[in-house]
BADO-340831 format. One line per 2 residues: number of its first residue (from 1); for each residue x, y, z of C-alpha. Coordinates in Angstrom, 3 decimals, always signed. Last residue first. Example, Ala and Ser with C-alpha at 12.3 -4.5 7.8 and 13.67 -1.06 7.14 Angstrom:
BEGIN
2	+13.670:-1.060:+7.140 | +12.300:-4.500:+7.800
//
This chain:
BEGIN
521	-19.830:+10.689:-15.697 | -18.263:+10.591:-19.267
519	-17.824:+6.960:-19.597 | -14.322:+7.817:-19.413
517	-14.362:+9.912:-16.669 | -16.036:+6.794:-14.902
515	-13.289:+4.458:-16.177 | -10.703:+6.834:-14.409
513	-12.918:+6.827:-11.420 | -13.101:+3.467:-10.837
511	-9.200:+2.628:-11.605 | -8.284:+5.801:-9.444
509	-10.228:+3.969:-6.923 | -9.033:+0.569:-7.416
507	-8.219:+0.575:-3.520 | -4.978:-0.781:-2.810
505	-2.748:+1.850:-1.915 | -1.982:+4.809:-3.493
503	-4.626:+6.927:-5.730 | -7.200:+10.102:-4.309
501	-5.276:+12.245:-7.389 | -3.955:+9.789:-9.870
499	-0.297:+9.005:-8.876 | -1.939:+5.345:-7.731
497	-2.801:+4.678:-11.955 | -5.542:+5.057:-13.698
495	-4.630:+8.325:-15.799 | -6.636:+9.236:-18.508
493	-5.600:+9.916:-21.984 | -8.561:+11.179:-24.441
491	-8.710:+14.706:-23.720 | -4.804:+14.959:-23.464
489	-3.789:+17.401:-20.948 | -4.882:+14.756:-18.364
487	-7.509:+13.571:-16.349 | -7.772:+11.649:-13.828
485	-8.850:+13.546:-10.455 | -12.325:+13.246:-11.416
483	-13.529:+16.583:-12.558 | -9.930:+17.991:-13.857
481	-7.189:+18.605:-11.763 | -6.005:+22.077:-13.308
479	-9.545:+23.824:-11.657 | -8.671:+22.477:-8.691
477	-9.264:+19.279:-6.807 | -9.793:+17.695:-3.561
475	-8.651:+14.038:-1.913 | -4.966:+15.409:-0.397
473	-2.048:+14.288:-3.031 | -0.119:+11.208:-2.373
471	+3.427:+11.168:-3.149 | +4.659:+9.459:-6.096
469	+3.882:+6.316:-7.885 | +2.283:+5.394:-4.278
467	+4.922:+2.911:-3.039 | +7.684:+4.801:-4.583
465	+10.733:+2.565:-5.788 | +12.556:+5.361:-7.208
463	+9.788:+5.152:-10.589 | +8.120:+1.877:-9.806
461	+9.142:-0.210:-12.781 | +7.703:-3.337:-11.072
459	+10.887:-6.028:-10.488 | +13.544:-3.412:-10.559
457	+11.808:-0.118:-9.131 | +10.659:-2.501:-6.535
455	+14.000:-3.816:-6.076 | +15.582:+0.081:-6.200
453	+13.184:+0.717:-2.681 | +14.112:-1.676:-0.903
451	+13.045:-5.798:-0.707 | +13.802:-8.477:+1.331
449	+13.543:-12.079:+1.378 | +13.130:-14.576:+3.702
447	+12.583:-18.440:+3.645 | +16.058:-19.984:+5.101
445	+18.036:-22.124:+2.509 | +18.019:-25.702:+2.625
443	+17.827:-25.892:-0.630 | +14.413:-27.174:-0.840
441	+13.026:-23.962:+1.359 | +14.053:-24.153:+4.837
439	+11.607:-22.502:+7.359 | +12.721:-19.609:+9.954
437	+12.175:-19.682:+13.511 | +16.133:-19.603:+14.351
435	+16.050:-16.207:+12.006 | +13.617:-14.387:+14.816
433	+16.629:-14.788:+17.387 | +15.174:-15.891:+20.675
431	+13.798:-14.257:+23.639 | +11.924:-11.578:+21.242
429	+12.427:-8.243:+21.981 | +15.597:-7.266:+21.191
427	+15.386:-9.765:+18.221 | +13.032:-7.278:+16.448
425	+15.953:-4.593:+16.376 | +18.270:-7.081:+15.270
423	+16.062:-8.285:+12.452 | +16.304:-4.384:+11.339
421	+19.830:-4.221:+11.896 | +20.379:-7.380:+9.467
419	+18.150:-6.151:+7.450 | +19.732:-2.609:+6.689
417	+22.984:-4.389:+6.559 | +21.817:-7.182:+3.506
415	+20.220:-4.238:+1.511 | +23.593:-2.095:+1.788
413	+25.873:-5.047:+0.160 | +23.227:-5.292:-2.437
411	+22.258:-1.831:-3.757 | +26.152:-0.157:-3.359
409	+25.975:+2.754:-4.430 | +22.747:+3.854:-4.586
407	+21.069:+2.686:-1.914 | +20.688:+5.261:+0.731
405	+19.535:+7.344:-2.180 | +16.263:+4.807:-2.265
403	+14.955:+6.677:+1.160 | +15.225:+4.091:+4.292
401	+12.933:+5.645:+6.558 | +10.106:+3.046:+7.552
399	+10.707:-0.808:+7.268 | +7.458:-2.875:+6.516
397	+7.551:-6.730:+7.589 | +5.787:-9.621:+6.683
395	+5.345:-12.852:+8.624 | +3.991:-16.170:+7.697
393	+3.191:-18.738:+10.033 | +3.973:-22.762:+9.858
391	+1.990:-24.628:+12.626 | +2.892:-28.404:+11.152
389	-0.965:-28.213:+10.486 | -0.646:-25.416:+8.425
387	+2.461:-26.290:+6.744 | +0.289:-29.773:+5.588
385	-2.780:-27.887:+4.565 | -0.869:-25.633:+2.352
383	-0.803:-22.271:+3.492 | -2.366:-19.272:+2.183
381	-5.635:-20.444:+3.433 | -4.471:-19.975:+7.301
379	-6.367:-16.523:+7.132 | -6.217:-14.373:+10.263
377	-2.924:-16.141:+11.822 | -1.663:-16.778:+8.365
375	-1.213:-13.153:+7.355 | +1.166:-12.238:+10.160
373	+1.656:-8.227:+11.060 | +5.487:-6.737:+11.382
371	+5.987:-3.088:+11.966 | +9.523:-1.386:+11.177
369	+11.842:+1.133:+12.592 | +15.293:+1.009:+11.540
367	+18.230:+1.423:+14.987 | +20.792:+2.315:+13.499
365	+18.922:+3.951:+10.616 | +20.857:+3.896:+7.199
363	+23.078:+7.008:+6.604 | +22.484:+10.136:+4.443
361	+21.515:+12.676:+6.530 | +17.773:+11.936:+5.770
359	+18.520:+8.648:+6.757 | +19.582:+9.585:+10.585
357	+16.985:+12.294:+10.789 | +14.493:+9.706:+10.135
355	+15.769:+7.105:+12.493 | +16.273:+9.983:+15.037
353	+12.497:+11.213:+15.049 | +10.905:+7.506:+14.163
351	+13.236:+6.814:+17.798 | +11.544:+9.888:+19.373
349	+8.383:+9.069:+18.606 | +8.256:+5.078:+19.269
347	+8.660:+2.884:+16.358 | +11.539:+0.846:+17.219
345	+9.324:-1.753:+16.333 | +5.716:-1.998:+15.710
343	+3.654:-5.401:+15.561 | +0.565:-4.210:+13.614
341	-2.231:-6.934:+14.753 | -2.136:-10.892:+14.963
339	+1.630:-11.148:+16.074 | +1.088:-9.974:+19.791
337	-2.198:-11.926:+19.918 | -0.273:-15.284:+18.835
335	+3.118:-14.313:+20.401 | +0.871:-14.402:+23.569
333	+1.330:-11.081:+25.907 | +2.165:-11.331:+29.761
331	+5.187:-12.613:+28.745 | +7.217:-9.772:+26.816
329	+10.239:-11.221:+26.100 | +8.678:-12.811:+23.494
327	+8.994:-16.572:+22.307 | +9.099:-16.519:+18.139
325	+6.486:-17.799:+15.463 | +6.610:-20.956:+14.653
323	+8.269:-22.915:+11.472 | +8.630:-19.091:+9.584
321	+8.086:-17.937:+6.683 | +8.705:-14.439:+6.224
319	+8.594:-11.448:+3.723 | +10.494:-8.177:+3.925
317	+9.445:-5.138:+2.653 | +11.958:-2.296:+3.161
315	+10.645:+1.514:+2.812 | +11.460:+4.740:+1.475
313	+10.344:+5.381:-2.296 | +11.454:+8.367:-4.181
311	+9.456:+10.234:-6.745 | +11.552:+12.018:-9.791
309	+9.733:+15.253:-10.626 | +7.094:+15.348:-13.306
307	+8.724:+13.789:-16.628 | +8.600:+16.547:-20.061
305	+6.559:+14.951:-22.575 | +7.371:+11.989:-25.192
303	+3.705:+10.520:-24.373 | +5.125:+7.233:-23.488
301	+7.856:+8.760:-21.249 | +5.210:+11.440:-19.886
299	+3.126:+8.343:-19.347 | +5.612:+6.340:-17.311
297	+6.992:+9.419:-15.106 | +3.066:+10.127:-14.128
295	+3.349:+6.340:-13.044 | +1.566:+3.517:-14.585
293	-1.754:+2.546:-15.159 | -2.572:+4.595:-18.183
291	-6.105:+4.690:-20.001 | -6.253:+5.224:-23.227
289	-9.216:+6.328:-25.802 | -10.963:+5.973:-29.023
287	-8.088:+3.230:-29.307 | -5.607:+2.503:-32.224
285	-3.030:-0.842:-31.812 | +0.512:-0.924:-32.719
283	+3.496:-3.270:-33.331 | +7.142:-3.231:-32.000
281	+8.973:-6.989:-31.716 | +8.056:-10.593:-31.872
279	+9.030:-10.632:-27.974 | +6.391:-8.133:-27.374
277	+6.732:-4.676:-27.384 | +4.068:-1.596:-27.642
275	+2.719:+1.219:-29.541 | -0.417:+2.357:-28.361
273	-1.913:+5.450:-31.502 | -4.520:+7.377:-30.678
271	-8.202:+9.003:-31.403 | -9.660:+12.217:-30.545
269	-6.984:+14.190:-28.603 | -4.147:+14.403:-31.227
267	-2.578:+10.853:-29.477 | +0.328:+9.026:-29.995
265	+1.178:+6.541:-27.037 | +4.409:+5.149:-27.077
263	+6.563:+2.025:-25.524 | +4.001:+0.045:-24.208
261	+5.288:-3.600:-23.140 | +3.126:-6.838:-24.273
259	+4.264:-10.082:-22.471 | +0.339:-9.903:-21.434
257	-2.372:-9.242:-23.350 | -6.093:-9.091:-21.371
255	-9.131:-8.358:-23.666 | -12.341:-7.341:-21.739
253	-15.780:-8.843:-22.749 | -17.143:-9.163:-19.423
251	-16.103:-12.638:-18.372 | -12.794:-10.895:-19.613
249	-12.639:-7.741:-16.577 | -14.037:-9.879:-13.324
247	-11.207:-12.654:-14.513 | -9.018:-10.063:-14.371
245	-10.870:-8.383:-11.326 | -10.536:-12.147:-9.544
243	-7.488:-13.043:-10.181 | -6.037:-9.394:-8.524
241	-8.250:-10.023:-5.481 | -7.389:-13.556:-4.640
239	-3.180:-11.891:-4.903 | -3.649:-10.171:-2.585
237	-3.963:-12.977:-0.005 | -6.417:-16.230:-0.131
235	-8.702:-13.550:+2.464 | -7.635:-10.260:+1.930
233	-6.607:-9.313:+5.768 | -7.871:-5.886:+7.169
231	-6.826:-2.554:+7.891 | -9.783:-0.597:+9.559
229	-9.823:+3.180:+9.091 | -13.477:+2.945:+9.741
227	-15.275:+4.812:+6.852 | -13.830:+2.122:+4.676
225	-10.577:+3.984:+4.475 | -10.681:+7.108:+6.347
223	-6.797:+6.511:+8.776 | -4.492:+5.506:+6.434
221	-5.523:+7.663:+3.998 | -5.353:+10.573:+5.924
219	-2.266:+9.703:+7.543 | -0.190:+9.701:+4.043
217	-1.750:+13.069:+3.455 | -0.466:+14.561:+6.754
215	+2.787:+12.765:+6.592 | +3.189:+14.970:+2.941
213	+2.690:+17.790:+4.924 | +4.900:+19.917:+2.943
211	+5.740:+21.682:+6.699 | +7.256:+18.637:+7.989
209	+6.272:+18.618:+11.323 | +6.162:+14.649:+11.814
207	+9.243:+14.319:+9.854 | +9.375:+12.872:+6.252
205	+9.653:+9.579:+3.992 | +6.156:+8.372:+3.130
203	+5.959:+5.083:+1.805 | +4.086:+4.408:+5.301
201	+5.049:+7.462:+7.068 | +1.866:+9.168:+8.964
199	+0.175:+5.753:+9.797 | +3.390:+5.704:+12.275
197	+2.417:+8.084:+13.611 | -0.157:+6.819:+15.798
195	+2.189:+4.083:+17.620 | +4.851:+6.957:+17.902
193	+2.837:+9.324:+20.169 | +1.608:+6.002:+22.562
191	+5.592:+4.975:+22.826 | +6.832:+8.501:+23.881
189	+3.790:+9.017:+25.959 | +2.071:+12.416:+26.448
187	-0.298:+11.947:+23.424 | -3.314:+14.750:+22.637
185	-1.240:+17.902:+22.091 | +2.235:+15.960:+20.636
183	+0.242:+14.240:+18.307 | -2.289:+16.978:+16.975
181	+1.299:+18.742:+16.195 | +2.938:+15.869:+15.201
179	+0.048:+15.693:+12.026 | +1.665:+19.277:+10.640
177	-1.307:+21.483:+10.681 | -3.684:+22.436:+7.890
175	-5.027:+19.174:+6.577 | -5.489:+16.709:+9.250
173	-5.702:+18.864:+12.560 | -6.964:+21.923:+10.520
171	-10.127:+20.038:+9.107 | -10.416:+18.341:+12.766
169	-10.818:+21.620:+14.678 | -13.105:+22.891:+11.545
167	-15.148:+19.835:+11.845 | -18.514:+19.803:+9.168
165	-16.110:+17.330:+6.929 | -18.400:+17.758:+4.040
163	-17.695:+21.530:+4.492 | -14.076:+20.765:+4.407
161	-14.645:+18.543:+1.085 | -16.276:+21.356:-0.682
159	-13.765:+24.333:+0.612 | -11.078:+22.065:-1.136
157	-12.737:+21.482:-4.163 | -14.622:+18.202:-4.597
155	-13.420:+15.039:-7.228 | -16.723:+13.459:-8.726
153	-17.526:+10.333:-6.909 | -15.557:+7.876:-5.807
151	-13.600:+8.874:-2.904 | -16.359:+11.276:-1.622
149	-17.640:+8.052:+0.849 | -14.205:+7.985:+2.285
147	-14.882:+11.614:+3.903 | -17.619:+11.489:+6.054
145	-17.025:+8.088:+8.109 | -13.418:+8.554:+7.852
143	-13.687:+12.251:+9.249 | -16.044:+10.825:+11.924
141	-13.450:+7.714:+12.770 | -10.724:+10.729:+13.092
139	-12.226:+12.400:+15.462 | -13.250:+9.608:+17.566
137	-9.640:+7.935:+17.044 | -8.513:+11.570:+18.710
135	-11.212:+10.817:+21.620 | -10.377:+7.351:+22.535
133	-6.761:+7.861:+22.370 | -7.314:+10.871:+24.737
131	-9.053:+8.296:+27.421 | -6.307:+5.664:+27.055
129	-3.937:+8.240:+27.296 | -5.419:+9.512:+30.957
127	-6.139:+6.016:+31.725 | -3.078:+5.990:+34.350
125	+0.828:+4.302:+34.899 | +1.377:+4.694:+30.938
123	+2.017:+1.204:+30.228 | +0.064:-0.970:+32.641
121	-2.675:+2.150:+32.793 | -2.767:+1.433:+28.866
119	-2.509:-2.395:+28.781 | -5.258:-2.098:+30.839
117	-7.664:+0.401:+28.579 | -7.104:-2.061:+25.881
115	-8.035:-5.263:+27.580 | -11.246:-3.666:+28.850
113	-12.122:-2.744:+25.019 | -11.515:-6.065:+23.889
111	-9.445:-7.596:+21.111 | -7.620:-4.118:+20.209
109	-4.112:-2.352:+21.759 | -1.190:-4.419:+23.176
107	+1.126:-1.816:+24.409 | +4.260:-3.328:+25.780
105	+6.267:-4.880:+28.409 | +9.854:-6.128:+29.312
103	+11.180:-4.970:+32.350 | +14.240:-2.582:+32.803
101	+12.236:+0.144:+34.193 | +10.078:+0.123:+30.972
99	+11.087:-2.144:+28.108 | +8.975:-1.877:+24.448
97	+6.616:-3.830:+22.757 | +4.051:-2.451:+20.188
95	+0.947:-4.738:+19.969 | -1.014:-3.574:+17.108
93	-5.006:-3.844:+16.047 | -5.786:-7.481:+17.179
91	-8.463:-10.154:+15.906 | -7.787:-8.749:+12.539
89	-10.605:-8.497:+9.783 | -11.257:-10.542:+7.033
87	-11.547:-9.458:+3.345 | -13.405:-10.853:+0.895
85	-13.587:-11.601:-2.561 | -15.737:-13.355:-5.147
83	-16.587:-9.771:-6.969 | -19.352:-8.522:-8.440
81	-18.041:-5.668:-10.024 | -20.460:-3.558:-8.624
79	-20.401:-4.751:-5.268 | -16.115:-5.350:-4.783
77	-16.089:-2.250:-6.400 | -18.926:-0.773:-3.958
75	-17.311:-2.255:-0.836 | -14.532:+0.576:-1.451
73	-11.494:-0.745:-1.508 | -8.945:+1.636:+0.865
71	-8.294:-0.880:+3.650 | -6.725:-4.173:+2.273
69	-3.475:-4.961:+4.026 | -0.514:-6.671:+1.448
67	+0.823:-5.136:-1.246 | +4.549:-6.744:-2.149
65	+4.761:-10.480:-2.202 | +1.646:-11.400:-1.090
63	+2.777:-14.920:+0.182 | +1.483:-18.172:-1.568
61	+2.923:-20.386:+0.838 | +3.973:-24.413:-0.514
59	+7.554:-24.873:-0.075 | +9.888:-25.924:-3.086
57	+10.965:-22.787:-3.892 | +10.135:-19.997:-1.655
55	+9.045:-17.133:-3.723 | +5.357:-18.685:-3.584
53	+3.598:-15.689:-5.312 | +0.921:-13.574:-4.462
51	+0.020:-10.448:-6.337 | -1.186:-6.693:-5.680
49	+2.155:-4.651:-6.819 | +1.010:-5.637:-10.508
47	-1.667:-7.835:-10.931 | -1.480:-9.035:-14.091
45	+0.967:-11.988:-15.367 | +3.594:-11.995:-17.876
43	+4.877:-8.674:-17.426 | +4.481:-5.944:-19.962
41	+0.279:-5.685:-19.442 | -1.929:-4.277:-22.172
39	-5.200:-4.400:-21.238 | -7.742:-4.212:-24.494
37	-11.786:-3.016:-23.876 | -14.423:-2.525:-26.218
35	-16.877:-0.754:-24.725 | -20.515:-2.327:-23.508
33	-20.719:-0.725:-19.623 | -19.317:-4.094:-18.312
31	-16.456:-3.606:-20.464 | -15.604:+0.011:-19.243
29	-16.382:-1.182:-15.403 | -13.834:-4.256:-16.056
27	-11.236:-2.652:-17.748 | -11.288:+0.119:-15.095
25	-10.812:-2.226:-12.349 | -8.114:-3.791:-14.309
23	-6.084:-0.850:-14.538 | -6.498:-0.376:-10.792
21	-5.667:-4.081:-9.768 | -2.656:-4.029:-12.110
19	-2.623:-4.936:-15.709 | -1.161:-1.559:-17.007
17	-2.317:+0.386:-20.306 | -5.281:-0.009:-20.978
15	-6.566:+0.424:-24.221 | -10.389:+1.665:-24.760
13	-13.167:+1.525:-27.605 | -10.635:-0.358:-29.326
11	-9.367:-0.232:-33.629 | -8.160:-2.821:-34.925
9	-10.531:-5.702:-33.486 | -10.190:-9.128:-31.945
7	-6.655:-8.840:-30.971 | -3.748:-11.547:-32.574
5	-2.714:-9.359:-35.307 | -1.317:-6.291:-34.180
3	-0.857:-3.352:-36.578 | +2.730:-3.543:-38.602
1	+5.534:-1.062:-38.098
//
């Protein structure tokens, strides 16, 4: 098996394996800091999960195709790495619309404080949920504000982190107690209890009292990033972010290969072995060290080891574009404000309760709960000037509770009946069908496409189509996790990936802390 020709060296300081945003984060703090640094990417372009594409031929939207909100990047990647990037935030937080008595209405939370506290009473018939919102977001605003900072720096033990905290009524609200509990004791309304958990199940397929608590860690870091908890818009779309860490990661010395697979890693815990694929065939490159952005399944393929348990994703993303967006039911709220924020759907507690227990039995959702938010109303950039100014929007949406198993045995016929009953569900509310609003492509075919779990397993070798490479892990460490949440048996493999302790999401912390292990921080 010959030794690559086309790199710069034989033998590399570091090989990364994985051109996403977190492998590239680490190539670009490892090259910065003088190593010699080779990414090693199997698809023709970097950026993994965090691109943008145009999947609508002939029209002109560069959609972020899979990751899409930006809360979880620290400001001091963006700093350090010098970044042109920005994020914008949303005029709205979430409108959730739902009928009461008959009569269309809903819960449009965010723009001004006033606002707020009347759709509330409108809602709820008093401020008494208004006022316990207030004070749960408090709670968790002060955990955020304490706890995001620990994200990158060395990984803390458990008693550590709650002592950082300073709250033990909070400590056991978030990491002791099932999350419905703290829902069910603040929250009276059906509608109010569902809009907060709903940052409980993103990628995350369980109940609210599931006693693994895997809601509770899904909620955490939904709810710390930034120190606010804020979701905001990347500005060009995710895929702005991706260019810029690659380009971030060569201007400082970094090697990007793409088209190049990694088969094998051979290591004896000083120096290793990559062996990868390109259409030439198998060749190898040595490296003091490698770093693996990929799933835990991935690198205990490439390392011949035993595979951690299977992960399994459990959502739908479906992207939109549409001519305008639709007329609501709802009138007293403008499809402009309602569309701005999180637009939840069927997402109230009892209806995440039965859609859940519904999939869990084996049968897609009747009724699938989903939240919709539009890019284009923030940041009209991803739009060409002419679908702008012809009032084009995008919309993407995120469906909750449909596990990959659903799938299984019949991939296609079963994607095209969980989105037809999830449009339907959004069509309830709106006073015309969603798919009347959508653009024509060149074809004269309408612009949407959807995605489950086995399509992201497809298209990005996401092991069951998990989100986070498998579920997320609560931000703390013991003595088998290693000082930054990245190591591995192997003194010189590090994992960079989102199954890193403190990974999922778009953050490039495991990517940052990876390459700090690696410097030996």
């Amino acid at each position: 098996m010959p030794a690559a020709e086309a790199f710069s060296r034989a033998v590399y300081d570091a090989v990364i394996v994985g051109g996403g945003h977190n492998g590239l984060v680490a190539a670009a703090y490892l090259a910065r800091a003088g190593q010699n640094v080779l990414v090693l990417e199997r698809l023709e372009n970097t950026g993994g999960a965090a691109i943008s594409t145009r999947p609508f031929a002939g029209v002109d939207a560069r959609l972020s195709r899979y990751s899409y909100l930006v809360s979880l990047l620290p400001g001091k990647i963006v700093n350090d790495l010098r970044l042109p990037f920005a994020v914008r935030r949303r005029t709205v937080s979430s409108y959730t619309p739902t009928l009461r008595g008959g009569r269309a209405t809903g819960l449009l939370v965010g723009g001004d404080e006033e606002g707020t506290r009347a759709s509330f009473a409108e809602l709820t018939g008093s401020d008494a949920e208004y006022t316990s919102w207030l004070r749960f977001y408090e709670r968790t605003r002060t955990a955020a504000e304490r706890l995001f900072p620990s994200l990158t720096e060395p990984l803390p033990s458990r008693e550590q982190l709650r002592d950082r905290l300073g709250d033990d009524a909070t400590w056991s609200m978030l990491f002791e107690e099932p999350i419905g509990t703290a829902v069910e004791e603040h929250f009276t309304d059906d509608l109010v209890r569902g809009v907060v958990l709903t940052d409980a199940l993103i990628g995350t397929f369980a109940d609210a009292h599931d006693p693994s608590l895997a809601q509770n860690r899904c909620f955490l870091y939904h709810v710390i990033g930034g120190g606010t908890g804020d979701w905001n818009v990347p500005v060009g779309g995710m895929g702005t972010f991706t260019d810029a860490l690659a380009d971030a990661a060569r201007g400082a010395g970094a090697e990007i290969a793409t088209g190049h697979e990694v088969l094998r890693i051979h290591t004896d815990g000083r120096n290793a072995e990559v062996v990868f694929r390109t259409e030439d065939g198998e060749s190898t490159v040595a490296a003091r060290r490698v770093l693996v952005n990929a799933a835990p399944q991935a690198l205990a393929a490439m390392l011949g080891e035993e595979p951690p348990a299977a992960p399994e994703g459990a959502q739908l993303k479906v992207n939109m574009l549409l001519r305008r967006l639709p007329r609501l039911r709802d009138h007293s709220v403008d499809p402009r404000q309602a569309f701005a924020g999180t637009f939840h759907i069927a997402e109230g507690y009892e209806q995440l309760a039965t859609a859940y227990a519904q999939a869990a039995a084996g049968r897609l959702p009747e009724t699938p709960p989903s939240e919709i938010y539009c890019h284009s109303l923030t940041d009209s950039s991803i739009l060409s000037p002419e679908l702008a100014a012809q009032g084009y929007q995008t919309l993407t949406l995120f469906g909750l509770h449909t596990p990959a198993r659903l799938f299984a045995d019949a991939p296609d016929a079963t994607r095209d009946a969980l989105l037809k009953a999830t449009l339907a569900a959004l069509d309830a509310h709106l006073e015309e069908p969603i798919t009347d609003c959508l653009a024509l492509d060149k074809a004269g075919q309408p612009c949407i496409e959807a995605k489950t779990p086995l399509d992201l397993e497809h298209d990005l070798r996401l092991p069951g189509g998990h989100i986070f490479h498998r579920d997320l892990a609560f931000p703390y460490g013991d003595e088998a996790t290693g000082r930054w949440g990245v190591e591995t048996a192997h003194p010189n493999v590090l994992l960079c990936g989102a199954g890193a302790v403190r990974g999922g999401g778009v953050s490039g912390i495991p990517g940052h802390n990876a390459a700090m292990a690696a410097l030996g921080q």
